[in-house]
Every structure is written in C-alpha cells, then in structure tokens.
C-alpha positions in Angstrom: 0.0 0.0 0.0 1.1 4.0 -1.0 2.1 6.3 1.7 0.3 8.6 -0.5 -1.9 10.4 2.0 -2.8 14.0 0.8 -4.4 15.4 -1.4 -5.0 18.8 -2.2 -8.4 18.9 -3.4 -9.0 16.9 0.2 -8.0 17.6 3.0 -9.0 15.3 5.0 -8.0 12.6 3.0 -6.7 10.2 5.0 -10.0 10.4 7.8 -12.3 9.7 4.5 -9.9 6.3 3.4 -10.2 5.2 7.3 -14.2 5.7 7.2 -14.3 3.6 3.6 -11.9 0.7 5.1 -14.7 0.6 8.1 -17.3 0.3 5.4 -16.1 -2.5 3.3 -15.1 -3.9 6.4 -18.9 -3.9 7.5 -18.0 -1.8 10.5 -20.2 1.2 11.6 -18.9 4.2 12.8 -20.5 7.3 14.0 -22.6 7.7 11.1 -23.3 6.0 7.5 -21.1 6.8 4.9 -21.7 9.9 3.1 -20.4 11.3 -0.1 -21.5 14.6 -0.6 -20.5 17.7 -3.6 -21.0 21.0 -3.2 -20.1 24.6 -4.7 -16.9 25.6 -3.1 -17.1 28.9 -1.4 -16.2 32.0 -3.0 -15.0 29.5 -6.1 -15.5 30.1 -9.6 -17.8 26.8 -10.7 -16.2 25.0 -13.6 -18.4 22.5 -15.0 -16.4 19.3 -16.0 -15.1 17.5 -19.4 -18.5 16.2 -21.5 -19.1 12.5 -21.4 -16.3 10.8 -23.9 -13.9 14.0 -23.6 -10.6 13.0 -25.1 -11.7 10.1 -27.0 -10.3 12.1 -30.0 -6.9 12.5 -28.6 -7.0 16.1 -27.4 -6.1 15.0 -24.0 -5.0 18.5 -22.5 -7.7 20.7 -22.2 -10.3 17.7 -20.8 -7.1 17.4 -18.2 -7.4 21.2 -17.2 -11.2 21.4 -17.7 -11.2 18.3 -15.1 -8.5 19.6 -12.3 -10.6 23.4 -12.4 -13.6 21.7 -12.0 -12.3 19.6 -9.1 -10.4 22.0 -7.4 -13.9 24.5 -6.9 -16.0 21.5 -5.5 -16.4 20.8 -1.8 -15.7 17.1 -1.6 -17.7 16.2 2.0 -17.9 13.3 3.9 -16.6 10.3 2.2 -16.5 11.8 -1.4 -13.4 11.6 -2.9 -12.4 14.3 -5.8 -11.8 12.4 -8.9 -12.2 12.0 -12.6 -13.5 8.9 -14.9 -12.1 9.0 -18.0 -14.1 6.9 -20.6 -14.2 6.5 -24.3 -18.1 5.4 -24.0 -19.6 2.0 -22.7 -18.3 -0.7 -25.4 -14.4 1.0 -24.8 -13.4 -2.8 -24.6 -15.1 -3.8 -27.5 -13.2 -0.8 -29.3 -10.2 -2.2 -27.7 -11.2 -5.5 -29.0 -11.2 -4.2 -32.5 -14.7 -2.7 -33.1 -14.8 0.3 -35.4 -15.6 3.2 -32.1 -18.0 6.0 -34.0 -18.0 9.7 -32.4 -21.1 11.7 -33.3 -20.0 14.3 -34.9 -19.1 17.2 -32.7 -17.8 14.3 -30.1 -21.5 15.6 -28.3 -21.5 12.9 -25.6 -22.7 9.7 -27.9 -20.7 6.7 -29.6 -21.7 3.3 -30.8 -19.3 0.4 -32.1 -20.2 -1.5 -35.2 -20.5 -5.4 -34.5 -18.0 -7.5 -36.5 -18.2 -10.8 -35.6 -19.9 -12.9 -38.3 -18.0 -16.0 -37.6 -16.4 -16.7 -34.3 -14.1 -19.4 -35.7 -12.6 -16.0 -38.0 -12.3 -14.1 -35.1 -10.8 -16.3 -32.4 -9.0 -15.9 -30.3 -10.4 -12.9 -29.0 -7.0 -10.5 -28.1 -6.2 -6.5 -27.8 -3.7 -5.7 -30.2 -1.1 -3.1 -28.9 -1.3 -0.6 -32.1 -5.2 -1.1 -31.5 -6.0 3.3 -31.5 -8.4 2.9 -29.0 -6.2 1.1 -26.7 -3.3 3.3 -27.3 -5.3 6.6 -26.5 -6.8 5.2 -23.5 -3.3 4.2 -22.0 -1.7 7.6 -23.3 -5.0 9.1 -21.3 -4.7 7.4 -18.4 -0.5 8.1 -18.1 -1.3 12.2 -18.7 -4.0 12.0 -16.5 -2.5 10.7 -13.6 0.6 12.6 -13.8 -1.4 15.8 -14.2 -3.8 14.7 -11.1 -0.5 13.8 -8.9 -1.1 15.2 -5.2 -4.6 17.1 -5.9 -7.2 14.0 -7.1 -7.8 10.7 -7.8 -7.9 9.0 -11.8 -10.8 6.4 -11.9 -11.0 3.1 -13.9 -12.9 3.1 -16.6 -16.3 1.4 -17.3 -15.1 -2.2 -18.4 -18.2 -3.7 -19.9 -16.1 -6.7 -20.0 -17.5 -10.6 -20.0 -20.9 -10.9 -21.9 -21.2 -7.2 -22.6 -18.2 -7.0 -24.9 -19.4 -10.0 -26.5 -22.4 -8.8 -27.2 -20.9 -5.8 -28.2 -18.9 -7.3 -31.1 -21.4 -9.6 -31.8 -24.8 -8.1 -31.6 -27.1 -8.5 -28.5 -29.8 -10.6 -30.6 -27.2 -12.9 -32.7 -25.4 -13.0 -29.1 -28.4 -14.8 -27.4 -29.2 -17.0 -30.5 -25.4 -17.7 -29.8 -25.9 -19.1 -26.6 -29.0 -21.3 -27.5 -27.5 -22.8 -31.2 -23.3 -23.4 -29.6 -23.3 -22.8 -26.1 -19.8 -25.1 -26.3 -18.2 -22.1 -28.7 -19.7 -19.5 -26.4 -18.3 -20.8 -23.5 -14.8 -20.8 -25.3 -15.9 -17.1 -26.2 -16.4 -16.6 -22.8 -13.0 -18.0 -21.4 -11.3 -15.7 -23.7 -12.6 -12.7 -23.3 -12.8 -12.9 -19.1 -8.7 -13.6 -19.5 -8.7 -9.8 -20.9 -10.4 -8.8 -17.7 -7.2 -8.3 -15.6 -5.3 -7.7 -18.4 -6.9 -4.2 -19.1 -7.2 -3.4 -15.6 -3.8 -3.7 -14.8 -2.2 -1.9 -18.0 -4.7 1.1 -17.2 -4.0 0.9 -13.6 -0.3 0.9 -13.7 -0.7 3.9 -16.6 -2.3 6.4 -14.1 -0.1 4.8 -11.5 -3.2 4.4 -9.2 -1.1 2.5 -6.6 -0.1 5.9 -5.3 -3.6 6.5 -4.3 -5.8 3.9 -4.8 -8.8 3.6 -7.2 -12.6 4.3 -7.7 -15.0 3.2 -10.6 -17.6 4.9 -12.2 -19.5 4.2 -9.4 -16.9 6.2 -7.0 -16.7 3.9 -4.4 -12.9 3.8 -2.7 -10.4 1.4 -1.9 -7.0 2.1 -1.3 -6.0 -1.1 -3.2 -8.1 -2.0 -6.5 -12.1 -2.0 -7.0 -14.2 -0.8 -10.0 -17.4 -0.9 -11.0 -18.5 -4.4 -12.9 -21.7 -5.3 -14.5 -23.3 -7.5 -17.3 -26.3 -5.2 -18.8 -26.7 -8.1 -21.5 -27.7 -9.6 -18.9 -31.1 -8.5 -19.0 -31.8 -10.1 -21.9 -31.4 -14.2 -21.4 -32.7 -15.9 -18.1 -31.4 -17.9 -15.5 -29.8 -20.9 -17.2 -28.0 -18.7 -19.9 -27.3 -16.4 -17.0 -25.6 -18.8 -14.5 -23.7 -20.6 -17.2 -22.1 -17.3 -19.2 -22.3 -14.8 -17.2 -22.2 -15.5 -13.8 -18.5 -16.9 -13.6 -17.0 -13.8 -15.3 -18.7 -11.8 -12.5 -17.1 -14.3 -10.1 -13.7 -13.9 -11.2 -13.7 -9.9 -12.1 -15.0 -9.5 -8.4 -12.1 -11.7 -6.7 -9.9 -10.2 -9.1 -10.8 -6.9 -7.4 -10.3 -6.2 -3.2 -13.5 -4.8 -3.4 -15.9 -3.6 -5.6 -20.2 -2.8 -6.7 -22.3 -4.2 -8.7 -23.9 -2.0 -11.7 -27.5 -3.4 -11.6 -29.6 -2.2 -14.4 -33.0 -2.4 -14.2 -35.8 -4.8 -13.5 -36.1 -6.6 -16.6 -32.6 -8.4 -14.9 -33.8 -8.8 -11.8 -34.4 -12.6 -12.2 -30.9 -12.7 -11.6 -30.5 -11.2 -8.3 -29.9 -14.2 -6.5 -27.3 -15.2 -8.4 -25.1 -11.7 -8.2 -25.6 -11.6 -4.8 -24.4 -15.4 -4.1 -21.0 -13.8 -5.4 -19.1 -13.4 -2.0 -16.6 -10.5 -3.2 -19.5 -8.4 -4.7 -19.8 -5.7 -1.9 -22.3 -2.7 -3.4 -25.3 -3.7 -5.6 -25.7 0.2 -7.3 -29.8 0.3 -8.3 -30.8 1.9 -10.9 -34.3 1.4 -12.0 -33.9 2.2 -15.9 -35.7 4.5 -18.6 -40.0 4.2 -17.8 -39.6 2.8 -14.1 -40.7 4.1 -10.6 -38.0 6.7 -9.4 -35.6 5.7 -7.0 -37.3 5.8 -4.1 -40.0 3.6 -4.7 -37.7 0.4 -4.9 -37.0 0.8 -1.3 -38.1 -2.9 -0.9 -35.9 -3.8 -2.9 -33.0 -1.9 -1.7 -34.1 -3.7 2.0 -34.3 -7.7 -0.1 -30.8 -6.7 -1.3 -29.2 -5.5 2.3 -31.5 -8.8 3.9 -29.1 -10.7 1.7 -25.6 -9.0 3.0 -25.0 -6.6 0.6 -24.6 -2.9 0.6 -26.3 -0.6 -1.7 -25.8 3.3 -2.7 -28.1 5.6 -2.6 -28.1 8.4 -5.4 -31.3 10.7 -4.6 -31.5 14.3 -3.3 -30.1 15.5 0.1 -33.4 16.1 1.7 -34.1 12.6 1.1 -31.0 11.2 3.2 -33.0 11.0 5.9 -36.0 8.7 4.5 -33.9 6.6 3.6 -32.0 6.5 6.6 -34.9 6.0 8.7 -35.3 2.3 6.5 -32.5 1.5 6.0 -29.5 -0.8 7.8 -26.9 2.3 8.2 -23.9 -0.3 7.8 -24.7 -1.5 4.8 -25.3 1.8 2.5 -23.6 5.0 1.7 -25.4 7.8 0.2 -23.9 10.4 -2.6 -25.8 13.2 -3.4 -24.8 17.7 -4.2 -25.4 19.8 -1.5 -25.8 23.5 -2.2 -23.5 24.6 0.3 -20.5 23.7 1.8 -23.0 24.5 5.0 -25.7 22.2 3.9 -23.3 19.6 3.6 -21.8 19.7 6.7 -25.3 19.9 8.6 -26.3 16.6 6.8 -23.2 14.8 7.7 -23.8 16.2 11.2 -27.4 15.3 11.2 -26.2 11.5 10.3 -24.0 11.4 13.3 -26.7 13.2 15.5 -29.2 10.2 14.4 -27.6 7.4 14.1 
C-alpha cells in the first residue's frame, strides 16, 4: 500500500480512506457513509469535461477542464475528488477491434459497429497493442495521472467486460441465439474474453499509477487497493440458465480479481438474476438503478431492503433532503449515500445530522 496520504483537493483525505476501510469492512462508525458535492465557497464553478472528452486525442484541455472543475467543488464526507475518463460503454469492445463512431461534434454519444460474423474468424479474442483505442486510453490514463499527482484521484474506466463485450462485437440478438444454437463455442468465447479482464485493468492501472492513491470506478466507491465498477447489462436479456452458465462466472472472477468492488445493476427486466449476483461473496455494493420508464428511486425501497437482507450494501443516489427517509429504513452499515449539496454549509449539517441520528 502508498504512503500517498494527501491530497490537495482533500483535505481530509486520509479520515475519509479510514471511514471507507470501516465500510467495506462492515463496520459502523458514527454515522453511514456519506459522499457529498457541493459549490466551493467563494470559487468560480467550472463544469467538467463532457461524457467521452478526449476520445479524439486532445487530452489537455479535458485534463485542465477536469483539475478546475475539481479544485472548486467541496468534496464532503466520504467523497473523494476524482475524474472517470471513458471513451463510451463498449471502450473494450473498441479495444477488441470494433470500429468506435463519435457523433460528430464528439456531443456525448458513440456506438461500435459489430464484426463478428464467424467466431471461428475471429478467435481468439485479443487486444492488439497498435489497436488506437487502446493506445489513447493508455496515453490518457498516463497524462492524467501525472497531471492529477497530489490534488485528485484518476478512476477506472467502465469495463463492460465478460458478456457485454461480446455482445458488443457480436450483436445482443445474434449474441443470445449464440448461446442457444453453440453454447460449447460461447463458452470458449467466454473463457477468452474474461482472460482480458485483468489484463486491461492492470495496464490502465499501472498507466495512471493508481497504486499511489488507490482507485474508484464509475460508481466512486474507494479502496486504497483496486475495485471498479463491474456489470453485465446483456444480462437482462437471457434468463437464469443462460445467465448462470455465461455470465455468472466472469462476474465471479472480475469480483475476486478486485479487493472490493459494486455491482452495476440495471434495471428490472434483470432482476431474475438477483440471487445469483448476490451469491458472489466479493460483490460488496449492488448500485440500483431502475432504468428509462420505471418508478423513481425511491419507490424500490423494498428492494433496496431484499438486497441488504441478503448481506450486501447498496448506494443511494437521490437528493439530500431525502437522506434521511432513507436512513430511517435502511441498515446504516450496509449503505452509503452520494448526493450535491448547495453549500459547503448544507453539507456539513447533513453529515452532522447523520451522526446526531444514528
């Protein structure tokens, strides 16, 4: 482990990495855990880089644009100031060799064009080292964490690794046909793509030289050793058999590959499958999110209680006045909140409030 144990955009840096060991430990101390934003006082508000800045290899001023908007936010509680970096959700795939498409203007949107038509043609499944995508998101990665040295953390990026980059490649439709017409290929699909789980981690760890620091995922949950945010959205569209065959020992391996790390759970249409992701002992966080045409957050609140009934912690994302609904419901040990404040002052009285009523 780093004796990395400042940083300028947080001061109180090394109290907020003792409060997240508790938490993955399962330990409860004064209060839940608590990330909260807010406007820095009597600081210039700089919003941050767009969704897939620097995918076209102007690396510098998403690099500024990030620090600036870092250094005038009030990182509260257990929130830890830090940038995610991402060249879009099927960044793997791109690594894979998918053809990545920008919208023109970059405006926040990309979509890789499928290109397996026969796996025999395509197998083994690797990253080549001149691939563009894989070279830009390494040369990324290495600026960024240089630039970030001392004031903020670099994130990992959004893997949508195991069944996701398949599908990706592939097609989600021809995907699940796939599975049905030679499950025996898929599963060697499968075994090769999981091996370029740790693979990409490490090379994009070791880039932003995260040991110094230790990491975060999209969803910004920290460890001082490695975690990240892993997830199979495919997943939402086969059932249990396909499910616990594919998918569900990729999940196994990327989560004891990791110290720690949450679950992106998308929706209810894959909720036949909670069982499953929660039998996997090194998933920690289940992150809800309902999904396009569902209830708000709030009204899966039995949910949220099935999934801490089962061990697991959850993270709530909802507004600050709602903390304390939720903490009136909920097992303080197993959740953390993040939520903006709109003060510095309202920040501080919610974390206060926490301690007060806990």
């Amino acid at each position: 482990m780093s004796d990395y144990s400042t940083l300028e955009f947080k001061p109180d840096f090394a109290e907020a990495q003792k409060r997240w060991a508790a938490f993955w430990a399962g330990e409860l101390l004064d209060r839940p855990l608590c990330c909260i934003r807010a406007p820095k006082e009597g600081a210039e508000q700089v919003w941050g880089p767009p969704y897939l800045a620097g995918a076209d290899g102007n690396y510098q001023p998403i690099i500024d644009q990030a620090i600036a908007a870092a250094a005038c936010t009030y990182w509260a509680g257990e929130a830890m100031p830090v940038y995610v970096p991402s060249f879009g959700p099927d960044q793997i795939a791109a690594f894979m060799g998918a053809e990545l498409r920008l919208a023109p203007g970059n405006t926040g949107t990309n979509w890789v064009e499928a290109f397996v038509d026969d796996w025999d043609a395509v197998m083994p499944l690797t990253i080549r080292e001149d691939n563009i995508w894989w070279m830009r998101m390494q040369e990324f990665m290495r600026l960024l964490g240089e630039a970030m040295d001392g004031k903020m953390l670099v994130s990992h990026i959004d893997m949508h690794s195991n069944a996701d980059a398949l599908a990706a490649i592939r097609y989600p439709s021809k995907l699940c046909m796939d599975l049905v017409d030679m499950p025996e290929k898929m599963d060697e699909a499968m075994r090769q793509v999981r091996a370029l789980f740790p693979y990409i981690y490490d090379r994009l760890y070791e880039a932003a030289r995260m040991d110094r620091y230790g990491t975060t995922g999209w969803v910004t949950a920290y460890h001082n050793g490695k975690t990240n945010t892993i997830q199979c959205d495919f997943a939402a569209l086969i059932g249990p058999k396909h499910f616990d065959r594919f998918v569900l020992p990729a999940l196994e391996e990327e989560a004891n590959y990791l110290d720690h790390c949450a679950y992106h759970y998308d929706g209810p249409e894959a909720l036949c499958h909670l069982a499953s992701v929660c039998s996997i002992e090194k998933i920690d966080i289940i992150q809800w999110v309902p999904g396009a045409a569902h209830e708000p957050f709030i009204d899966w609140m039995d949910l949220l209680k099935d999934i801490q009934s089962r061990g697991k912690k959850v993270v709530v994302y909802d507004t600050i006045e709602r903390i304390p609904i939720y903490h009136k419901e909920l097992k303080p040990d197993l959740v953390y909140y993040d939520t903006w404040a709109s003060s510095e002052k309202a920040a501080d009285e919610m974390l206060q409030w926490l301690v007060d009523n806990t």
